[in-house]
C-alpha positions as CSV (number, residue, x, y, z in Angstrom):
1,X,163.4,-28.0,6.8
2,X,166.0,-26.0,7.8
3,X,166.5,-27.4,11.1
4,X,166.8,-31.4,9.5
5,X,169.3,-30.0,7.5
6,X,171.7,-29.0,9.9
7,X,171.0,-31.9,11.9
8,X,172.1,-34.4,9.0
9,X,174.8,-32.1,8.4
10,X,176.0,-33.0,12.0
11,X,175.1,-36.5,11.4
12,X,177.4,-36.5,8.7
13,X,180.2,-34.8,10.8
14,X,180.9,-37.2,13.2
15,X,183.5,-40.5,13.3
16,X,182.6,-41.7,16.6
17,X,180.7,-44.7,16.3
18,X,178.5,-44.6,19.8
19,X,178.0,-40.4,18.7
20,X,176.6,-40.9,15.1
21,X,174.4,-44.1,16.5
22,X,173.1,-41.6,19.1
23,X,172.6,-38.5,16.6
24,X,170.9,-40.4,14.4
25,X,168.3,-42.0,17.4
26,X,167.5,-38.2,18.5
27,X,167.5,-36.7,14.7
28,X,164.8,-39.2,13.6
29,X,163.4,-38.6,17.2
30,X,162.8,-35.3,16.8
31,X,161.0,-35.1,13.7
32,X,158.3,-38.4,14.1
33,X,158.1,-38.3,18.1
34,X,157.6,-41.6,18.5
35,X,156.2,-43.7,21.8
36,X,159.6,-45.2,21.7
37,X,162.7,-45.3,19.1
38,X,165.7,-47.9,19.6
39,X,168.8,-48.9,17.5
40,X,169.7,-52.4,18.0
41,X,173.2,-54.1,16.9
42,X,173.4,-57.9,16.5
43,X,176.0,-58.8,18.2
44,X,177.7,-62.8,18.7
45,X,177.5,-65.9,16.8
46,X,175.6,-66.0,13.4
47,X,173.9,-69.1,15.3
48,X,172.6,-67.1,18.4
49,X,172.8,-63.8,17.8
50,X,171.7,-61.0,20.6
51,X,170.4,-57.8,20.4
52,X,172.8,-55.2,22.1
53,X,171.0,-51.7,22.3
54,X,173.1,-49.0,21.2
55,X,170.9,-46.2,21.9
56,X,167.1,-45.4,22.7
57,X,164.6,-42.1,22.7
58,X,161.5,-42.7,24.8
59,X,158.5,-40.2,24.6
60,X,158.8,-38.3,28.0
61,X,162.0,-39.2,28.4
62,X,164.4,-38.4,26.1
63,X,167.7,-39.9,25.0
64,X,168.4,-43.0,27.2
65,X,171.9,-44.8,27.5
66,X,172.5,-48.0,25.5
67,X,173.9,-51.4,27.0
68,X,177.4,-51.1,27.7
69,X,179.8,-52.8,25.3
70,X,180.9,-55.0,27.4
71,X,177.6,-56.8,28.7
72,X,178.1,-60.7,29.0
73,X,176.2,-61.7,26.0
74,X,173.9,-64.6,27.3
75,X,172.3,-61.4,29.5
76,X,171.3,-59.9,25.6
77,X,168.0,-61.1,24.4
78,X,168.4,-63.4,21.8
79,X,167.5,-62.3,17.9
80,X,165.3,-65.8,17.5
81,X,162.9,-65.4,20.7
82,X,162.2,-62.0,18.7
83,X,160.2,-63.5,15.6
84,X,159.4,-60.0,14.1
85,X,162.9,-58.7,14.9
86,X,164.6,-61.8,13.2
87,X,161.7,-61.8,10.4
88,X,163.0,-57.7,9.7
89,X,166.6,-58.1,9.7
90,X,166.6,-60.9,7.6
91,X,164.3,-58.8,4.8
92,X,165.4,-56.4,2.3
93,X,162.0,-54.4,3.1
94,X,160.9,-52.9,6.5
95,X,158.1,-54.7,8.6
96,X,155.4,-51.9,9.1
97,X,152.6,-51.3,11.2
98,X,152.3,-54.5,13.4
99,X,150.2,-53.9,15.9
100,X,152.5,-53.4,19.7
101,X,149.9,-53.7,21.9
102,X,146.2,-54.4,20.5
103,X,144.5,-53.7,17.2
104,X,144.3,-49.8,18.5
105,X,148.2,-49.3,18.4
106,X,150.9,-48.2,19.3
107,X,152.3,-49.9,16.1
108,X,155.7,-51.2,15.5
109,X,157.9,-50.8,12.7
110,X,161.4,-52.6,12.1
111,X,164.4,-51.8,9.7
112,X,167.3,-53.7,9.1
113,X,170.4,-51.8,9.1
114,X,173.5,-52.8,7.3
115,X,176.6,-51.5,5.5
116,X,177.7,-52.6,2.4
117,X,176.6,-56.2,2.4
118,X,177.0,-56.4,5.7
119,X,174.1,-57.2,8.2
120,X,174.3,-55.3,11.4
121,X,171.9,-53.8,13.4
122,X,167.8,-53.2,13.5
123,X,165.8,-50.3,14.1
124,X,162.8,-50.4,16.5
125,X,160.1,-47.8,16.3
126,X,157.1,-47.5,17.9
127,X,154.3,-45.4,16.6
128,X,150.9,-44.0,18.0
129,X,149.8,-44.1,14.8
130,X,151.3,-45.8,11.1
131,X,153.6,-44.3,9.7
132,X,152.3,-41.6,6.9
133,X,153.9,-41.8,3.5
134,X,156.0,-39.0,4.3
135,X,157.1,-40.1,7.6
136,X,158.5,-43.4,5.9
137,X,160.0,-41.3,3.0
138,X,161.6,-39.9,5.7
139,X,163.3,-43.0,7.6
140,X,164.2,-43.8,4.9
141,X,166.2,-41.2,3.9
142,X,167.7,-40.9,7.3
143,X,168.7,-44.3,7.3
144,X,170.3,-44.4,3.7
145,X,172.3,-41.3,5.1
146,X,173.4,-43.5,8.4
147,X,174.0,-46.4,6.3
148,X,176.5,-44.7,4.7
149,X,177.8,-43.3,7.0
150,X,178.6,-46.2,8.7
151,X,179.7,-47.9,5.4
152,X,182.4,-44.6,5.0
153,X,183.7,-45.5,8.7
154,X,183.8,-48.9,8.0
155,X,185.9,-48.1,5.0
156,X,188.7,-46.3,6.6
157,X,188.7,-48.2,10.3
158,X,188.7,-52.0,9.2
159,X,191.6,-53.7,7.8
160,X,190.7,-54.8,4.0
161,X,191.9,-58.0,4.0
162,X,190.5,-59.6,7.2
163,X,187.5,-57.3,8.2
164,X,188.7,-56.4,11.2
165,X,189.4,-52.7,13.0
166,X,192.6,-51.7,11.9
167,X,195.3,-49.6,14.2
168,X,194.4,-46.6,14.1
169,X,190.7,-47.3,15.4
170,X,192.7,-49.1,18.0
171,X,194.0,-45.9,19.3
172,X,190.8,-44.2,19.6
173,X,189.2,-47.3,21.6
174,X,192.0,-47.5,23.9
175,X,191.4,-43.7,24.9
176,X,187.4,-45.1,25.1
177,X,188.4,-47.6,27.5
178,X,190.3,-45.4,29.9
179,X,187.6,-42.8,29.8
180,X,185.7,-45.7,31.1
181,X,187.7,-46.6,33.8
182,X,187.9,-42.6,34.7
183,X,184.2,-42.2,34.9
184,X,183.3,-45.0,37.0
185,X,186.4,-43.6,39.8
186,X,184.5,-40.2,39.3
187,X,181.4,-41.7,39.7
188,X,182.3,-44.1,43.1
189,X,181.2,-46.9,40.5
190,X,182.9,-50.1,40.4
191,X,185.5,-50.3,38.1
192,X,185.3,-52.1,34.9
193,X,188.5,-54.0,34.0
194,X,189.9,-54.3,30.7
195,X,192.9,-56.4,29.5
196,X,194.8,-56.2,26.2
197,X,195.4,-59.0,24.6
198,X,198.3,-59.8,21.4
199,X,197.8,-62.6,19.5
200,X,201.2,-63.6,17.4
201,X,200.3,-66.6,14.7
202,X,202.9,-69.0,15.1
203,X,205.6,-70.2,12.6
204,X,203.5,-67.7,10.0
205,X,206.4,-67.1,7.1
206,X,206.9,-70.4,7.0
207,X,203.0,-70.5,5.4
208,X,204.0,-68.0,3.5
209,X,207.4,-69.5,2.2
210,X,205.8,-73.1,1.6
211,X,202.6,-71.7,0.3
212,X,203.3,-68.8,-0.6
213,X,200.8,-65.8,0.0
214,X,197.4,-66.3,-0.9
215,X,197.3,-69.0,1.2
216,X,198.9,-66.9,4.1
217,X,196.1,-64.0,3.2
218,X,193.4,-67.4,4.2
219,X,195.0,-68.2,6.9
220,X,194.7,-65.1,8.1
221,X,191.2,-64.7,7.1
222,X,190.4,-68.0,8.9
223,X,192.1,-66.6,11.9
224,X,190.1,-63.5,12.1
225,X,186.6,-65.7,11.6
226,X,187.9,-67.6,14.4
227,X,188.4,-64.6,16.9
228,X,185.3,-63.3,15.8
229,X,183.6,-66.4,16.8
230,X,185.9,-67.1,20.1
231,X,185.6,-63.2,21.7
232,X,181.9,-62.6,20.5
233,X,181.8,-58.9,20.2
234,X,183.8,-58.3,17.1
235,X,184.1,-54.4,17.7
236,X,187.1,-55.0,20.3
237,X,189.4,-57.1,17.7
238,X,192.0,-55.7,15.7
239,X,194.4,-56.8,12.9
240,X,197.6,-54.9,14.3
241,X,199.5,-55.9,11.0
242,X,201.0,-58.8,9.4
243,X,199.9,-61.6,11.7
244,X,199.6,-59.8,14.9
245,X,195.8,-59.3,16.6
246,X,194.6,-57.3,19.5
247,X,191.7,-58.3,21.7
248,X,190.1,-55.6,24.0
249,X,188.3,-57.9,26.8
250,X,186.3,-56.8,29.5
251,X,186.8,-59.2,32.2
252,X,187.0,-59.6,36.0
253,X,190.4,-60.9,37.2
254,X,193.3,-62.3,35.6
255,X,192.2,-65.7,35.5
256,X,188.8,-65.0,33.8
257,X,190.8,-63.4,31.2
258,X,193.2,-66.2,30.6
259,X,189.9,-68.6,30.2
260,X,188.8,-66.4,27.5
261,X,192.2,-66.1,25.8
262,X,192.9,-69.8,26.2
263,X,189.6,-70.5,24.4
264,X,190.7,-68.9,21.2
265,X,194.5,-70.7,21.5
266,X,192.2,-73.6,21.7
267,X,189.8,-73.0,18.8
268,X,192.6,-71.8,16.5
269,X,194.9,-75.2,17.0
270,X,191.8,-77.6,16.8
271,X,191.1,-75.8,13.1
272,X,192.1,-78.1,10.2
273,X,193.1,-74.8,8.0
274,X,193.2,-75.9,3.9
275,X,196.4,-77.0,2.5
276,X,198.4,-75.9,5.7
277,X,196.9,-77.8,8.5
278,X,197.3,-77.0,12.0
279,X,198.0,-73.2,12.8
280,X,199.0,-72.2,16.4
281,X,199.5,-68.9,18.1
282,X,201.1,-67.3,21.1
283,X,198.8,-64.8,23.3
284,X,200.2,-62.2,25.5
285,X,197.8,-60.2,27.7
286,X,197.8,-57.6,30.5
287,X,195.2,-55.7,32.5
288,X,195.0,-51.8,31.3
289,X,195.9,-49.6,34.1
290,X,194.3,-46.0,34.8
291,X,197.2,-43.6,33.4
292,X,198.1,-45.9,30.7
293,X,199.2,-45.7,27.1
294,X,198.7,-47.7,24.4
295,X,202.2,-48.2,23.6
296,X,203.0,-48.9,27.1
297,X,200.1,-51.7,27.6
298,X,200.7,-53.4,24.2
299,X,204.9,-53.7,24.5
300,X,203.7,-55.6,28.3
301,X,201.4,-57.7,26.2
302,X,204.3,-58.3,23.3
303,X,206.7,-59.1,26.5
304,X,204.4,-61.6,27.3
305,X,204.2,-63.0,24.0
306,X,207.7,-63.4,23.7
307,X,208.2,-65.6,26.5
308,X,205.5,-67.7,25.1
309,X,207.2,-67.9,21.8
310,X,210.7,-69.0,23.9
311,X,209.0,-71.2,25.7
312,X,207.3,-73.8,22.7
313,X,204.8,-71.3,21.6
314,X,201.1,-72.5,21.2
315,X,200.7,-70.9,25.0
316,X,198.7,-68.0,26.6
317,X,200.6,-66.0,29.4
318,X,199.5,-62.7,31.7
319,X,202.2,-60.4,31.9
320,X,201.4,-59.6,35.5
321,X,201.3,-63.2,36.6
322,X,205.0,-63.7,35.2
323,X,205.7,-60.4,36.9
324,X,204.4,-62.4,39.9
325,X,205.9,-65.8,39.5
326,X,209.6,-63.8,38.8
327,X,209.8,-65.1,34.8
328,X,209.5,-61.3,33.8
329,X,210.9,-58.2,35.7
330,X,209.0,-54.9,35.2
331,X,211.0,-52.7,33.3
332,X,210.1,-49.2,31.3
333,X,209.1,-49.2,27.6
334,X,212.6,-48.5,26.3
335,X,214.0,-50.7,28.0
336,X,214.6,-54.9,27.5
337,X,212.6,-57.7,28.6
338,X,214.4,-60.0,31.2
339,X,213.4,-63.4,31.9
340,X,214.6,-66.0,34.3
């Protein structure tokens, strides 16, 4: 007893995300040894959504590596061709004992995980045997103990009003994408390539002036819904305060970036917003470099921006391709934009 003590106690400890998902897989690992134990979140559009493993324990094996964060989402399988998966996370009770492979077991047993009210994940574990009453007594516990965990994180990284991660877990996920880029040079791996993006809300204190603040709080709510639903993966989008988002994107080359951007610009001026109408916004982005900062990459993203908004705003722009084109001159974080 002891020993699950101290392992909650370390549960508990943590305010990484990827870390408490992972402690919690190899804590309730530990003590039921079962054939195989996943955690699932649902990531994408409430219409499709796809099941993005976070982290896995297979007998034999051990701890295995979840998907990265950044895996194309039509490569995810899909919630619905999962009836048992979509049956459990829709349920406020657990799906027990179905039989995995025949009538002789293994048997599989799914929970919905969420936070608050909100829906976000399911876990997956396979059994040799059912589950004995006091091996579901203690699941459950564990994941009442995760649950609010995650609810606690959730309560100090996400901006209140629009749902989305606030600055400061910006910070930290910056640093999370370097380290990324670090590991694959250490590894002689190729690369992955991220790219910051700002999104500035056009014209938006004069929503606020002509109708006045609660409908400048919708807009902004309508905003965020629309980014969730533009950029898929809802854990890379920020509310950077007032109307300003970031986007982290994963994504190839400049131009594949810019498609992705450009598909939000387009969403968000197609929108019919209540009362106010059309809403517009101006996207700066730029690709993060190895010994970056994240003041550094987000003023080249703001630069960006700016020439969008002097330029008729409603526009996406790369900071490197004006670099390219001579519109923008490179110039150190102190010092002031130039364009041509």
């Amino acid at each position: 007893m002891s020993d699950l003590i101290g392992s909650v106690a370390n549960l508990t400890g943590y305010r990484d995300r990827d870390l408490i998902d992972s402690t919690f897989v190899s804590v309730l690992g530990d003590w039921l040894d079962p054939v195989r134990l996943s955690l699932y979140r649902c990531v994408g559009d409430v219409a499709d959504l796809r099941l993005l493993l976070q982290a896995r324990m297979r007998k034999g094996v051990g701890m295995e590596s979840g998907d990265p964060s950044w895996t194309a989402l039509d490569a995810l399988p899909a919630l619905s061709a999962q009836p048992h998966f979509e049956q459990a996370f829709a349920s406020e009770e657990p799906l027990l004992d179905l039989p995995f492979e025949n009538q002789e077991g293994p048997w599989l047993n799914l929970f919905a995980v969420w936070a608050g009210a909100r829906r976000f994940g399911i876990i997956e574990l396979v059994s040799e045997q059912p589950l004995l009453p006091v091996q579901l007594r203690l699941v459950t516990g564990l994941l009442k103990i995760y649950r609010n965990q995650i609810s606690l994180l959730d309560y100090s990284e996400r901006d209140s009003l629009t749902g989305l991660l606030n600055r400061k877990t910006f910070d930290e996920q910056f640093l999370k994408c370097l380290d990324t880029m670090s590991a694959a040079v250490n590894d002689d791996i190729p690369v992955p390539t991220w790219w910051l993006g700002v999104v500035d809300v056009d014209h938006f204190k004069r929503v606020n002036d002509s109708y006045g603040h609660l409908i400048g709080d919708e807009v902004l709510l309508l905003v965020a819904r629309i980014l969730r639903t533009a950029f898929r993966h809802s854990e890379h989008l920020y509310r950077f305060g007032g109307e300003e988002f970031i986007v982290l994107l994963r994504a190839e080359d400049d131009d594949e970036a810019h498609l992705a951007f450009d598909f939000f610009r387009q969403q968000l001026a197609s929108f019919a917003f209540p009362q106010v109408g059309s809403i517009t916004a101006s996207v700066g982005f730029t690709r993060l470099r190895p010994m970056d900062n994240a003041s550094g990459a987000v003023d080249r993203a703001d630069r960006a921006v700016y020439h969008a908004k002097r330029n008729g705003r409603n526009q996406v722009h790369s900071y490197e391709s004006l670099l390219q084109s001579g519109l923008l001159s490179e110039v150190n974080n102190s010092g002031a934009i130039e364009l041509f």
